[in-house]
N, C-alpha and C positions, 0 to 999 in steps of 0.2 A: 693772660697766658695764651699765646696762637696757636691753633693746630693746624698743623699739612698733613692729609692723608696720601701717602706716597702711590702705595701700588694694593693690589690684592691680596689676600694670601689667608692658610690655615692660621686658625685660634686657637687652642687649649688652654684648657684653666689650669692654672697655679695655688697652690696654697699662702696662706699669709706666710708657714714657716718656712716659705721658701725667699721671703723678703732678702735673707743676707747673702743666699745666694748671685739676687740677682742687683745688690750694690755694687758693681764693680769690681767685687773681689775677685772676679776672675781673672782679671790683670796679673793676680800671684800667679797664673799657672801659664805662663810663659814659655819659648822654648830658650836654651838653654842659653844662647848668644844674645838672649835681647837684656840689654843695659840694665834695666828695670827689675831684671833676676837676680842681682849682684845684693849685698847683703850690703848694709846701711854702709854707707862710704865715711870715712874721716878723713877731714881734710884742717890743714893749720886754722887755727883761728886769726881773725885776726885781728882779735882785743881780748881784755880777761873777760867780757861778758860775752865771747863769742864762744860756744859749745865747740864748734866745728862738727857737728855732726848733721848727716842728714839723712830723713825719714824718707817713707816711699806713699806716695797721694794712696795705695792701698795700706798700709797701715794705718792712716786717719781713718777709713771707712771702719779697719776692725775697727777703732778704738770706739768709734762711736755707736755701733752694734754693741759693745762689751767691751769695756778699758780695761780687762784682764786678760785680753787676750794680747796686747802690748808687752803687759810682766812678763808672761807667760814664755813670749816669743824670745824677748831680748834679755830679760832679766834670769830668766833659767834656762833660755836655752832650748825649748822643748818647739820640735815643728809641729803644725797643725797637720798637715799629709790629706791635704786637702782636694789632692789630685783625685780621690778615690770616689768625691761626691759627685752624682749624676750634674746636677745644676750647675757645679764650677766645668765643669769637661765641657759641657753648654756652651755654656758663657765664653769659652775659648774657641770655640768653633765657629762664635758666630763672626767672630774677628775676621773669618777667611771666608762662613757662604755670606756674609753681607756685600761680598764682590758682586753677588747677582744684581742685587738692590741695582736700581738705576739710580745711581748717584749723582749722576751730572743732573739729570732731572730734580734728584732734591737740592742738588747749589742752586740751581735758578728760581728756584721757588724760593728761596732764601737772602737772595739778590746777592747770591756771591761771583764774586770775579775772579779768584786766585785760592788755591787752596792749598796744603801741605797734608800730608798725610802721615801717619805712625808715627807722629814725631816725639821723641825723646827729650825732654826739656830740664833742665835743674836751676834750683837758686840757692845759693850758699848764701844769700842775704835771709832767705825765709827757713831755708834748711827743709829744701821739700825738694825729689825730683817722682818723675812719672811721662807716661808716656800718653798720648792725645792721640785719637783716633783719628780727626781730622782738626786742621787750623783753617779756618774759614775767616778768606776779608772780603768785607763787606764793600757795596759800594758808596755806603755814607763813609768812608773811611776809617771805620772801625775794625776789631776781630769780633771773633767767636768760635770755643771749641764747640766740635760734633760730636757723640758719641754716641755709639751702637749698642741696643742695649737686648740680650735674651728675654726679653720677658715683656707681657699682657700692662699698659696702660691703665692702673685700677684709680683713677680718676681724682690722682696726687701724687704727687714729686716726693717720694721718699726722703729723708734726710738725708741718707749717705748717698743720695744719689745728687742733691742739691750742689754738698759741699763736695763731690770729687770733680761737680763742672766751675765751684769754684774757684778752689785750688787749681785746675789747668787753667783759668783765666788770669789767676793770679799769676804762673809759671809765663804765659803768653803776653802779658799786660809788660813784664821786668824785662823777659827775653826778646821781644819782638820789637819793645817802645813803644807799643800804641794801645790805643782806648781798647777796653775790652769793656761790655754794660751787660751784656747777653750771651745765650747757651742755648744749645742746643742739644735735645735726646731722641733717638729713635729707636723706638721699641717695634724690635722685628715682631713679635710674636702678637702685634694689633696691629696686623698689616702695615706694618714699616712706620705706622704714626709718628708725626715727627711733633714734639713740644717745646716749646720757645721759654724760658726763663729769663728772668730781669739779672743781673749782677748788680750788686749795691756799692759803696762804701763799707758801709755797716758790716755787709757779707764778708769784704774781704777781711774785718778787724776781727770778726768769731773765728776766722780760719786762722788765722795770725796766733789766736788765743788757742786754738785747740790742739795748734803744732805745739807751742809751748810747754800746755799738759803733758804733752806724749812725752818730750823732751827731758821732763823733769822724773816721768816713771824710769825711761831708759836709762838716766844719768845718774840717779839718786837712789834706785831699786825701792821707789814707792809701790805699795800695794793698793791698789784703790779698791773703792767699791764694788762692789757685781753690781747688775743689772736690776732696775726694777723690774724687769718682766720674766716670770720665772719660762714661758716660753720659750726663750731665746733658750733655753738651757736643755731642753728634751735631744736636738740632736749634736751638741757641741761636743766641739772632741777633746774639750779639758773638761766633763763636766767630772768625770770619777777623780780630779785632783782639785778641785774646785771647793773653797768652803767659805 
């Protein structure tokens, strides 16, 4: 795994329970016009094994923080109102002061030649869309998404942070036509650090598998298991419906 250390800047510490905060779920908290805000789309199938439905790259992050938060969302209906935690308001803000970041300077360190930026992507094949911070092509003639991320470098790639770079590689990989192997994260809050991730085969088949889970909660109104970790449960806001 590479690191580029970008530019300078303040550190503070973060708690562990602030992990799910800083998975990407800030994505839910969007403004009102971005595509991404829109409630799972249906669209015809088109075969009897095709659902037509599709999920949003932040609902896999809940799921895999807690697959009741899935039921919870789709199956009853009930919002999280997640606007109200400090970390997610964060995590949306840094969408807009990451404009300070010297960017161009992190595409060259990265050997990028062309970039796209906030882009909105979807696949009715995988049944997943979301939006990418940056589309970065390389000049081996590959891609790679970018992502900004609020939060301290604690010296491992979260899960749910692994799989939302791989799911936009997979969105990029269908939508773009080309090789996508690699990712990229930059975590403002340890001076702009930026982290390089491998993309697998293998990576893109658990993501394949995981939409499917979700698919099958939202379609079938399965209830799954809670969490092993009763952590995750101290500031959840289904925990007083939760049994």
């Amino acid at each position: 795994m590479t690191n580029f250390a970008l530019k300078e800047g303040s550190s503070s510490a973060c708690t562990e329970s602030d992990q799910r905060a800083e998975t990407g779920c800030e994505k839910d908290i969007v403004p009102e016009n971005d595509p991404e805000n829109e409630e799972r789309i249906y669209t015809e199938p088109d075969s009897e094994n095709d659902s037509g439905s599709i999920i949003r790259i932040s609902d896999v992050l809940e799921y895999l923080f807690c697959s009741r938060f899935i039921y919870y969302m789709y199956c009853l209906d009930i919002p999280q109102h997640e606007e109200k935690r400090f970390k997610v308001i964060k995590g949306r803000e840094v969408h807009e002061t990451r404009k300070l970041t010297n960017r161009d300077y992190v595409r060259k360190k990265l050997n990028c030649i062309r970039k796209d930026s906030d882009v909105f992507i979807a696949s009715k094949q995988h049944h997943i869309k979301g939006i990418v911070d940056e589309v970065l092509f390389l000049e081996d003639g590959t891609a790679a998404p970018l992502e900004y991320k609020f939060a301290e470098y604690k010296d491992k790639i979260f899960k749910t942070y692994k799989f939302q770079l791989v799911l936009q590689s997979l969105l990029i990989r269908e939508n773009y036509n080309i090789e996508v192997n690699r990712a990229y994260i930059c975590f403002t809050r340890s001076n702009s650090l930026v982290k390089e991730m491998e993309i697998t085969t293998s990576d893109f088949k658990k993501a394949e598998k995981i939409i499917k889970e979700i698919l099958d909660i939202v379609q079938k109104g399965l209830y799954p298991k809670t969490t092993k970790s009763s952590r995750k449960c101290v500031d959840c806001c289904y925990r007083n419906i939760c049994v």
